[in-house]
C-alpha positions as CSV (number, residue, x, y, z in Angstrom):
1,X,93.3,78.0,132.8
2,X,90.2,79.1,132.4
3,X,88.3,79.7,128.6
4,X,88.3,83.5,128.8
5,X,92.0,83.8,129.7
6,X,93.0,81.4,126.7
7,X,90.7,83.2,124.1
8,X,92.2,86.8,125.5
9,X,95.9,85.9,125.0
10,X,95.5,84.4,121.4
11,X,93.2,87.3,121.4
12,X,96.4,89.6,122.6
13,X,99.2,87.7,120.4
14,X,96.7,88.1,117.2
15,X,96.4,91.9,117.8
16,X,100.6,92.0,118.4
17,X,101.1,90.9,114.9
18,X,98.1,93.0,113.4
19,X,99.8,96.0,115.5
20,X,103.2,95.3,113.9
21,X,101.6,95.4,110.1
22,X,99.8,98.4,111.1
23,X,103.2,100.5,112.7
24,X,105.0,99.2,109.5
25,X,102.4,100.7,107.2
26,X,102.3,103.8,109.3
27,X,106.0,104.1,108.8
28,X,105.9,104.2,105.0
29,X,106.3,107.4,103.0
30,X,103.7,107.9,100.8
31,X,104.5,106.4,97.1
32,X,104.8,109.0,94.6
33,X,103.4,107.1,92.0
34,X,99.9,107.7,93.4
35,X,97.8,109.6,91.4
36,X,96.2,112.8,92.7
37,X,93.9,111.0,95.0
38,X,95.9,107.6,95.4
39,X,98.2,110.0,98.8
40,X,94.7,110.5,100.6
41,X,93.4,107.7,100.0
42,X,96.6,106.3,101.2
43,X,96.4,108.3,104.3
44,X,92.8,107.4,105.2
45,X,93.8,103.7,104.9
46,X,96.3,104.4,107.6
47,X,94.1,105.8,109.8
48,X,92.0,103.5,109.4
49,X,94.0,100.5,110.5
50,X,94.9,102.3,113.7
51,X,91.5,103.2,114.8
52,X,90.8,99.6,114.0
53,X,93.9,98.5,116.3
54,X,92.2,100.9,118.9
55,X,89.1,99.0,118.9
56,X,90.4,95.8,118.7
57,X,92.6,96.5,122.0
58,X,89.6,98.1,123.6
59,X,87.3,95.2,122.8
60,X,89.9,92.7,124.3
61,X,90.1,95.1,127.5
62,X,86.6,94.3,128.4
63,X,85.5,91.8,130.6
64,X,83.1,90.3,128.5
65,X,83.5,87.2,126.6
66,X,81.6,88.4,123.8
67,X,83.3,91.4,123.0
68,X,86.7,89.1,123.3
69,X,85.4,87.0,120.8
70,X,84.2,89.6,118.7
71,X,87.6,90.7,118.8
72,X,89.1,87.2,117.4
73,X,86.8,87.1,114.9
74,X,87.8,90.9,114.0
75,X,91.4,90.4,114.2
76,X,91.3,87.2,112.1
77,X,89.5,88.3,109.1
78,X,91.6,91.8,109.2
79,X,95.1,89.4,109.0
80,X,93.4,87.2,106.3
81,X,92.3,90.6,104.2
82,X,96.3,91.6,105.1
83,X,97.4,88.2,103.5
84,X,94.9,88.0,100.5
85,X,96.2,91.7,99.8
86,X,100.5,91.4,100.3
87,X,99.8,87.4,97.9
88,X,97.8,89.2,94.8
């Protein structure tokens, strides 16, 4: 197998799990606890992460093995900011 095909699967089952977090956080209610601008911020947050998942796909789409690589590095330090946040 060539380089490109190995980086775009990792690349693939990296953005699977990232895709799963995001759908679960999308899923949430909002927490009434927030303050008065804890819901929106919430909400932004959300979007976020799915325009991020959108770009991430996209960047894997491409032929280019920059942008797949780009899109490691992306996915990688978005699931390391996911762990730092759910173990503090």
């Amino acid at each position: 197998m060539s380089t490109i095909k190995i980086l775009s699967g990792i690349n693939w089952l990296l953005i699977g799990v990232y895709g799963a977090f995001t759908i679960w956080a999308l899923l949430q209610n909002a927490n009434p606890a927030n303050d008065a601008g804890g819901g929106e911020q919430e909400t932004a947050l959300k979007g976020i992460g799915f325009f991020l998942l959108l770009v991430l796909a996209g960047l894997n789409w491409q032929p280019y093995t920059w942008a797949k690589i780009v899109a490691l590095l992306l996915v990688v330090s978005l699931l390391l900011i996911i762990r730092y946040i759910i173990t503090h």
